[in-house]
C-alpha positions as a Python dict, from the first residue, in 0.01 Angstrom:
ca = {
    (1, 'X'): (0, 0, 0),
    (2, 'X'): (-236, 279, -81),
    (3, 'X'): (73, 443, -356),
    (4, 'X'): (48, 125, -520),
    (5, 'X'): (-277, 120, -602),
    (6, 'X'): (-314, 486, -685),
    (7, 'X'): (-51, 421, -927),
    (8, 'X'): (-239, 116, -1083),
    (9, 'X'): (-546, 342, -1153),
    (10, 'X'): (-357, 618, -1286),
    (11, 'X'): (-255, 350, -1539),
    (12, 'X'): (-536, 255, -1623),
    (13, 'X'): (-657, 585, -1691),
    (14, 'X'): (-416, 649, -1922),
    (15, 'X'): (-468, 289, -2093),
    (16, 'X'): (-860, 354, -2110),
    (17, 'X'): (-837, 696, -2154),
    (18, 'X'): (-1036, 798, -1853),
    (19, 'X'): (-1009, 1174, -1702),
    (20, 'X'): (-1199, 1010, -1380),
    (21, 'X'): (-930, 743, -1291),
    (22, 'X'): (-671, 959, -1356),
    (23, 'X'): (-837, 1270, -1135),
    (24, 'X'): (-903, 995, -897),
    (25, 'X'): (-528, 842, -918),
    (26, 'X'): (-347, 1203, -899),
    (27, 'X'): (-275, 1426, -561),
    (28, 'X'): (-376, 1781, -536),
    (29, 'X'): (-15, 1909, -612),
    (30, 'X'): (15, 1689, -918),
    (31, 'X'): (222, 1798, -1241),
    (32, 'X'): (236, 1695, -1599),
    (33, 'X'): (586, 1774, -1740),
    (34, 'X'): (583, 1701, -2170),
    (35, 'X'): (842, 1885, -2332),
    (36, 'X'): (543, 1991, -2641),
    (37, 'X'): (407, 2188, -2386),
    (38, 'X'): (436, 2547, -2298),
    (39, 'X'): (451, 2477, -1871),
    (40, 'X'): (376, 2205, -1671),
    (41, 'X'): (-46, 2067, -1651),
    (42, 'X'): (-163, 2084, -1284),
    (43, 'X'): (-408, 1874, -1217),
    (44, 'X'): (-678, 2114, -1284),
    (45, 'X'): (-552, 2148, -1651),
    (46, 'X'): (-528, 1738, -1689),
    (47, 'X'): (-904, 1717, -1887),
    (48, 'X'): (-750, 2028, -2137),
    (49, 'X'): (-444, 1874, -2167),
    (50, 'X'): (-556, 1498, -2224),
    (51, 'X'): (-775, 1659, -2510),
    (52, 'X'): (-441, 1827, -2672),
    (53, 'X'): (-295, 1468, -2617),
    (54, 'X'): (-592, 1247, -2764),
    (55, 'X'): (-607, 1494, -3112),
    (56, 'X'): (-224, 1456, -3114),
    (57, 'X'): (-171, 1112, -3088),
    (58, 'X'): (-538, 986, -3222),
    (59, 'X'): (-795, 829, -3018),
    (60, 'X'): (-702, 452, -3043),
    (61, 'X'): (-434, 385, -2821),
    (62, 'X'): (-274, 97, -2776),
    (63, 'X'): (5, 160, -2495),
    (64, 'X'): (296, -40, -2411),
    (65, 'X'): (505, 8, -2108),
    (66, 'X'): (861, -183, -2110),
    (67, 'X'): (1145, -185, -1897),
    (68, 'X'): (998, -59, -1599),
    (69, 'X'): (1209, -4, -1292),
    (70, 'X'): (985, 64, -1006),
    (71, 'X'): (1190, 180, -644),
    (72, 'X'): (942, 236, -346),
    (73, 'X'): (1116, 469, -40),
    (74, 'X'): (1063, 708, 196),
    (75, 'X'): (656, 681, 98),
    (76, 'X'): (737, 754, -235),
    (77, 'X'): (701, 509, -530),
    (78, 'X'): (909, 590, -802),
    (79, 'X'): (838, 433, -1168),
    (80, 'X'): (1105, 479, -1429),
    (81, 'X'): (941, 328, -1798),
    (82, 'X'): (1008, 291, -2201),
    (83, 'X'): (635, 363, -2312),
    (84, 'X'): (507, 316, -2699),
    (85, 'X'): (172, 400, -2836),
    (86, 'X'): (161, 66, -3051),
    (87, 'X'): (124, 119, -3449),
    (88, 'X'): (273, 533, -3409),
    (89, 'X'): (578, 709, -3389),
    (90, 'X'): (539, 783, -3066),
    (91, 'X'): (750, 662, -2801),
    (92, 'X'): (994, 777, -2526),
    (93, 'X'): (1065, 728, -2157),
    (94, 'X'): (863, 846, -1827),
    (95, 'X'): (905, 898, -1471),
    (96, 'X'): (612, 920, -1226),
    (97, 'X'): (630, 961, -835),
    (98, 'X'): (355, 838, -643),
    (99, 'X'): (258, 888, -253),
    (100, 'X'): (-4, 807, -74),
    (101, 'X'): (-168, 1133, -183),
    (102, 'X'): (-162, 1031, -508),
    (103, 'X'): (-1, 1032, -832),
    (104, 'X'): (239, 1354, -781),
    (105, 'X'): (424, 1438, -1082),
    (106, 'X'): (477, 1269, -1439),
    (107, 'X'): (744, 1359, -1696),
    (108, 'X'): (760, 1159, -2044),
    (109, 'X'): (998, 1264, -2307),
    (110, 'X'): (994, 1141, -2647),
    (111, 'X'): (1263, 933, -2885),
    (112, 'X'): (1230, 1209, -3221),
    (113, 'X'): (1006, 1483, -3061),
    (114, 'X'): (1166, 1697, -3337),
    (115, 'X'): (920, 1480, -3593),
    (116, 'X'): (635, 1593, -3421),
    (117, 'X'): (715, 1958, -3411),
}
């Protein structure tokens, strides 16, 4: 299915840091919800916002996804995961939806966002 592998490069543009994969992997309507920002990223603010992301979490990344619980229905491929950036503080949960579109909307939390405030 076409979701599935739209949601394998978005992925991997996270894990190898690449805007292209993850402009590639994303659908026109797609939104970025973190709570450390002011309103959702579109997918036309993704390159601004992964630069906010890379100078606040440092530019070696070592991500590890846990406890995934994937559901695929109704054409929509929803991924519920723990996610860590190995070696940091940060860590918390994340849901993405994916269609055959694309990569539609992502929302990550964090475990102690108040330590990063």
């Amino acid at each position: 299915m076409l979701r599935k592998k739209l949601r394998q490069l978005y992925i991997e543009g996270w894990y190898e840091l690449n805007i292209k994969k993850l402009l590639a992997a994303t659908a026109k309507d797609f939104k970025f919800f973190d709570p450390m920002e002011r309103a959702p990223v579109d997918r036309d603010g993704l390159i601004r916002y992964m630069e906010r992301w890379n100078a606040r979490v440092g530019y070696k990344q070592e991500w590890r996804l846990s406890h995934e619980t994937r559901k695929d229905q109704n054409g929509v491929l929803t991924d519920w995961e723990w996610w860590e950036l190995v070696g940091t503080d940060f860590a918390g949960s994340a849901v993405v939806t994916t269609t055959d579109l694309g990569v539609t909307m992502e929302k990550i939390t964090y475990s102690n966002i108040k330590e990063f405030l």
